[in-house]
C-alpha distance (Angstrom), angle and dihedral (degrees) to the residues before:
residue distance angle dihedral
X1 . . .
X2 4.05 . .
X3 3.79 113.2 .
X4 3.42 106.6 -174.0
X5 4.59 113.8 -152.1
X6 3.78 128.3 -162.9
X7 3.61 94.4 179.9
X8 4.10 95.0 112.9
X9 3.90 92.6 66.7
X10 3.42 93.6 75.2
X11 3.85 125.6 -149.9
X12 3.65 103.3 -149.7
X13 3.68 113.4 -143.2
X14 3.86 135.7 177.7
X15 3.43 128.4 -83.7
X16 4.38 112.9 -84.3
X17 3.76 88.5 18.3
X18 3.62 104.0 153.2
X19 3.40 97.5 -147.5
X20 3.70 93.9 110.6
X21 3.86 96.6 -139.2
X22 4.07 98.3 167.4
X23 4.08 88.7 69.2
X24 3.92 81.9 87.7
X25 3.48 99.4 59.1
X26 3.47 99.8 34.4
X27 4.07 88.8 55.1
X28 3.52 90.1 48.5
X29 3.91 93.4 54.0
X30 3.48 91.0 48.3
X31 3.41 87.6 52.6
X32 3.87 98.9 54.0
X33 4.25 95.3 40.7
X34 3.63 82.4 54.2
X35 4.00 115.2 119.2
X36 3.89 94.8 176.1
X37 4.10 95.1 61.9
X38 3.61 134.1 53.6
X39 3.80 109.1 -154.5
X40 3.90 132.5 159.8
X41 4.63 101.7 -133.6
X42 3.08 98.9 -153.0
X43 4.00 134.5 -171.4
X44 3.99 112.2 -131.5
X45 3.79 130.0 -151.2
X46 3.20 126.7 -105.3
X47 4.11 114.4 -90.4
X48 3.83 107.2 -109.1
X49 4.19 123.2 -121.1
X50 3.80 84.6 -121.2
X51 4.07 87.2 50.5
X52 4.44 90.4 51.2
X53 3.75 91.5 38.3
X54 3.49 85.6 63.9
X55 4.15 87.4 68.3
X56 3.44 104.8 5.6
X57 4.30 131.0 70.0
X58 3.99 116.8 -97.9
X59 4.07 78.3 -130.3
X60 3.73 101.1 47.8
X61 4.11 92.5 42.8
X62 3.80 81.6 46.7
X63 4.09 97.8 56.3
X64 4.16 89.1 38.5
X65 4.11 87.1 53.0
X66 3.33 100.2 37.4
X67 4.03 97.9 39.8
X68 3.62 92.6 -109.7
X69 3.32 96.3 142.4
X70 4.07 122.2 142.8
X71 4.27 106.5 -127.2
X72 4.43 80.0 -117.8
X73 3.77 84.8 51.9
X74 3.77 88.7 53.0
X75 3.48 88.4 45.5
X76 3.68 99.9 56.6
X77 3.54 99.5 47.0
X78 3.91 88.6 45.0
X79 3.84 100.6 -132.6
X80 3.49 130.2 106.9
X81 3.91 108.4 -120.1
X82 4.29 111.8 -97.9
X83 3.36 139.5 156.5
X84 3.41 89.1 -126.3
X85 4.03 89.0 49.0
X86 3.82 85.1 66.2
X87 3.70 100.6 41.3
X88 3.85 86.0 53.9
X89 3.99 95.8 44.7
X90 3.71 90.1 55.0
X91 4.19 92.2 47.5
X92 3.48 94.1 45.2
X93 4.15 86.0 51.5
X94 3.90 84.7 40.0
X95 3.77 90.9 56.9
X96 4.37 96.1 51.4
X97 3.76 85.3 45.4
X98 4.01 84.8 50.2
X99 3.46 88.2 36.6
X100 3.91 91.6 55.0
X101 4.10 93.5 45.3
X102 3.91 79.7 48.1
X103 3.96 91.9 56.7
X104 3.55 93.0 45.0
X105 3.95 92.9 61.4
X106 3.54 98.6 36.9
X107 3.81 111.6 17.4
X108 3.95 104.3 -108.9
X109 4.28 126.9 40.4
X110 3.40 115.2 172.5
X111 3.79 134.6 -164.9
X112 3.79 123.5 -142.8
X113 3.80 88.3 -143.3
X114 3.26 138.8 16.4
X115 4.01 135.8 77.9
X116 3.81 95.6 142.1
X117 3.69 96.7 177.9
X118 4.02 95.8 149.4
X119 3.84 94.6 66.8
X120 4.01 108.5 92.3
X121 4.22 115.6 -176.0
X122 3.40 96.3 -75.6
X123 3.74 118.3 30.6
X124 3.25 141.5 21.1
X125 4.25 135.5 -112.7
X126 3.70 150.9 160.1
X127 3.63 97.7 26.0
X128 4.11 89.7 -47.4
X129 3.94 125.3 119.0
X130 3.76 93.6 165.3
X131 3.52 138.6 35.8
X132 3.77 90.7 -130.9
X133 3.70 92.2 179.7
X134 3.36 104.4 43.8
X135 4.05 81.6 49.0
X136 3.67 92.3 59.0
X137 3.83 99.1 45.0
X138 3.90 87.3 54.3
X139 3.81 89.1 44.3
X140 3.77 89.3 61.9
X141 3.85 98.0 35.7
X142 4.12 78.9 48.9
X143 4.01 92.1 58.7
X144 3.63 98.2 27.8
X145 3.70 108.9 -111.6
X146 3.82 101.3 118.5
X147 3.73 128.4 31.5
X148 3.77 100.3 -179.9
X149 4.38 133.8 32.8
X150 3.22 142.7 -161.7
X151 4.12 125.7 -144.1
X152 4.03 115.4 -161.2
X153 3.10 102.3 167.5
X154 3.68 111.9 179.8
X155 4.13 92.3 177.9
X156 3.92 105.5 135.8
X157 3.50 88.8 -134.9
X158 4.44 119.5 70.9
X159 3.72 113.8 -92.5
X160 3.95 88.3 -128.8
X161 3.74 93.2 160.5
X162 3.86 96.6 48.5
X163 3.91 88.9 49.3
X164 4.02 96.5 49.5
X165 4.21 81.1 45.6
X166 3.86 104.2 56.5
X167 3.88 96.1 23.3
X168 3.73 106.3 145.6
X169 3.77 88.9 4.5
X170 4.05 104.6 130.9
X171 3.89 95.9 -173.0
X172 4.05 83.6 63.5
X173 3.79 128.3 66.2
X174 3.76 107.5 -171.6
X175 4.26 107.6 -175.9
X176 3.95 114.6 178.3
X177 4.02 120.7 -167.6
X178 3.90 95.1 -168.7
X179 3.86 135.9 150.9
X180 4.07 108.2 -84.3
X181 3.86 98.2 -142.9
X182 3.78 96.8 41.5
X183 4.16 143.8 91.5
X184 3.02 120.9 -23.8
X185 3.78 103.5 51.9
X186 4.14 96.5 -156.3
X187 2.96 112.4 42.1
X188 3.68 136.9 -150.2
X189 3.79 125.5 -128.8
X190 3.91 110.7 -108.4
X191 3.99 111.4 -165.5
X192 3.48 84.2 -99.3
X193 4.12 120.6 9.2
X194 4.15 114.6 -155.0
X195 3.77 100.3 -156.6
X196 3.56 117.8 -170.4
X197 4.02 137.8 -178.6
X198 3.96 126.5 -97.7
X199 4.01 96.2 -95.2
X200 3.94 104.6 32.8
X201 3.61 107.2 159.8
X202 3.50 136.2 -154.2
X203 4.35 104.6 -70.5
X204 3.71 97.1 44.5
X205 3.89 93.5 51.0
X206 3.67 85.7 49.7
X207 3.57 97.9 42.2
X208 4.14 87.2 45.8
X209 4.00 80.8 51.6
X210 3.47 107.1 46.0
X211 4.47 95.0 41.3
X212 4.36 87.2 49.3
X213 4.10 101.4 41.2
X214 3.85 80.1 53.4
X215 3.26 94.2 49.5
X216 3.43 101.0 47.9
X217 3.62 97.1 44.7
X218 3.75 93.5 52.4
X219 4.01 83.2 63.6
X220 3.82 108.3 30.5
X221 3.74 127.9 57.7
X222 3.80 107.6 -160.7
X223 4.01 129.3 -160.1
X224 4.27 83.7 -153.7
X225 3.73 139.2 -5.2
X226 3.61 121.7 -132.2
X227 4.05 117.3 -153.7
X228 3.33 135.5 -172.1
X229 3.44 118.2 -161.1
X230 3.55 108.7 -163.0
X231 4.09 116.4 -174.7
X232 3.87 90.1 -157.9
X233 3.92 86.9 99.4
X234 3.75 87.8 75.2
X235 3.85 115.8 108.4
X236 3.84 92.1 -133.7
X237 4.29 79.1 65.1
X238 3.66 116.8 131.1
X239 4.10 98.7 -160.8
X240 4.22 83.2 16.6
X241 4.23 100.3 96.8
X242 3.63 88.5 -179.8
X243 4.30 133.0 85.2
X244 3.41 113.6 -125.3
X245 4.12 121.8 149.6
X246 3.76 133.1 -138.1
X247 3.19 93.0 -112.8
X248 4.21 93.8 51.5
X249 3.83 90.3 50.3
X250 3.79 92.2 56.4
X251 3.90 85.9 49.0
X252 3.76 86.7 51.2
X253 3.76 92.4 49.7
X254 4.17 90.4 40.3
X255 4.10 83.9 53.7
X256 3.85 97.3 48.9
X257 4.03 97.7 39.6
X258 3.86 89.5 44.9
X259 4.02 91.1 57.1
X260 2.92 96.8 53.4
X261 4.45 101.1 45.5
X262 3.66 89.4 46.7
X263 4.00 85.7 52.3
X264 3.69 93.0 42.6
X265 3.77 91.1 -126.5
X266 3.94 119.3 151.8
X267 3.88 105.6 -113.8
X268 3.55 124.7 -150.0
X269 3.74 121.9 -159.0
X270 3.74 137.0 -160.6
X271 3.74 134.5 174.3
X272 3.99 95.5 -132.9
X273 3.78 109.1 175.6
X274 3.91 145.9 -6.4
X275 3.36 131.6 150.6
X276 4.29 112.6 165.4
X277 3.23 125.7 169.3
X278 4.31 82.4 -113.4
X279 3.69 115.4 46.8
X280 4.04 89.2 -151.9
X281 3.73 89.4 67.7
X282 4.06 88.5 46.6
X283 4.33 89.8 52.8
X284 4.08 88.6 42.4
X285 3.84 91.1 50.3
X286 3.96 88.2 45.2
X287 4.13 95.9 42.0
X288 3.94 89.4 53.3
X289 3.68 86.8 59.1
X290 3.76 95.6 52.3
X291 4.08 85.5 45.3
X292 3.63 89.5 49.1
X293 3.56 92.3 55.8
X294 3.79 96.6 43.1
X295 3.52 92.4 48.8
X296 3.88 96.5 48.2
X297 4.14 88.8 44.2
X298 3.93 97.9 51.3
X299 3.76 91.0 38.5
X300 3.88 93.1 59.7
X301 3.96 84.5 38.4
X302 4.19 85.0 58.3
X303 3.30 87.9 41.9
X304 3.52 95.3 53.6
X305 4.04 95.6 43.5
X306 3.76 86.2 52.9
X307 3.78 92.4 62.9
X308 3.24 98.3 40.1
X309 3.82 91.6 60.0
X310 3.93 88.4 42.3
X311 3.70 90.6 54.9
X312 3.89 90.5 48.0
């Protein structure tokens, strides 16, 4: 299972940022100490201007490249303008277009980061320069591998960006399950918008989960399913507001990976946000998801061996 990392082009920030940049690495690591999962970490290119023009304005790519940038625009998307900010926004949209070429060959990519569901075609917020999902979808619209996608994204926070992007857009369903009374303030509309109360715990999210992904599969066919597995739901969450345990989020994830492997649809996931008050609880939250997907892919794969040598 390739998991593709941008953590090693660094995006410098200032000191008591609380952008809690180190989850990265420290899921990564975990990752590669790991004796329980076999997966391929993987470095992506770089997402090409003709790959983010594709979403994105020729003048907003121009003032992110070309540090342009207004000091409010800085301040919305929460990152000091670099050099290296942009090299590392383009690899970390790289790696869930990798990620997504990944899932098409072999059922699940992941990326480490990514999940940039605040950044709408022309500006950036929320910690999000590019849409790196919306990139990737028209990536593989743009060279003819998928006609149709899928959004779940499980982020606590709206997926404003993604909404204003594939508004009106029938070969895209976007579907956000987010906290109602949280960032961001306006909100988009998603094809279909999930709103729950400050303090949702662990069977109502699931419930809310479970009745929609039905629902949505029962009238949308999709080539691929994009989903972002945010670990902001958590109750230890800083910017979170609502009360979801460890062991509900890898229920979540076990819910969303399993539709989609008993539907034989290519899933792509990202790591979208997290932002507890410990960053141990942020890397555990984001290591159950990769095990959740490893164990869900080489089960089927067993699965699938097993009747093979049945049948023979």
């Amino acid at each position: 299972m390739d998991c593709f990392y941008s953590d090693t082009f660094e995006l410098p920030l200032p000191p008591g940022h609380r952008f809690p940049m180190q989850k990265y690495r420290l899921l990564r690591e975990q990752i590669a100490r790991s004796k329980n999962i076999q997966c391929k970490l993987r470095i992506p290119p770089a997402a090409t201007t003709e790959q983010l023009l594709r979403v994105h304005t020729d003048d907003y790519l121009d003032r992110v490249i070309n540090g342009k940038l207004s000091a409010l625009e800085q301040r919305r998307i929460g990152f000091p303008w670099s050099e290296k900010m942009v090299q590392r926004s383009r690899r970390s949209t790289g790696a869930t277009i990798a990620a997504a070429q990944s899932a098409l060959q072999d059922s699940i990519g992941l990326n480490l980061a990514g999940g940039t569901h605040h950044a709408f075609a022309d500006n950036g917020q929320g910690f999000c320069v590019f849409n790196d999902v919306c990139v990737a979808i028209r990536s593989l619209q743009a060279e003819q591998l998928i006609q149709t996608a899928l959004v779940v994204d499980c982020d606590v926070h709206q997926g404003n960006g993604t909404g204003s992007i594939t508004a009106g857009d029938e070969s895209v369903f976007s579907m956000s399950i987010h906290c109602e009374k949280n960032y961001p303030f306006q909100k988009t509309n998603s094809d279909l918008d999930i709103a729950l109360p400050p303090g949702t715990s662990d069977a109502t999210y699931l419930w809310e989960l479970d009745t929609n992904l039905a629902r949505i599969h029962d009238q949308f066919v999709p080539d691929i399913v994009f989903y972002l597995a945010g670990a902001d739901p958590f109750a230890g969450d800083r910017l979170g507001l609502m009360n979801l345990s460890k062991p509900g989020l890898r229920k979540r994830d076990d819910r969303v990976i399993s539709n989609c492997q008993v539907r034989g649809i290519p899933l792509v996931i990202c790591m979208a946000g997290g932002y507890a008050a410990e960053v141990d609880d942020i890397v555990d939250i984001h290591f159950a998801t990769v095990v959740s997907a490893y164990e869900h892919l080489y089960s089927r794969r067993r699965l699938a061996d097993k009747t093979t040598c049945q049948d023979s």
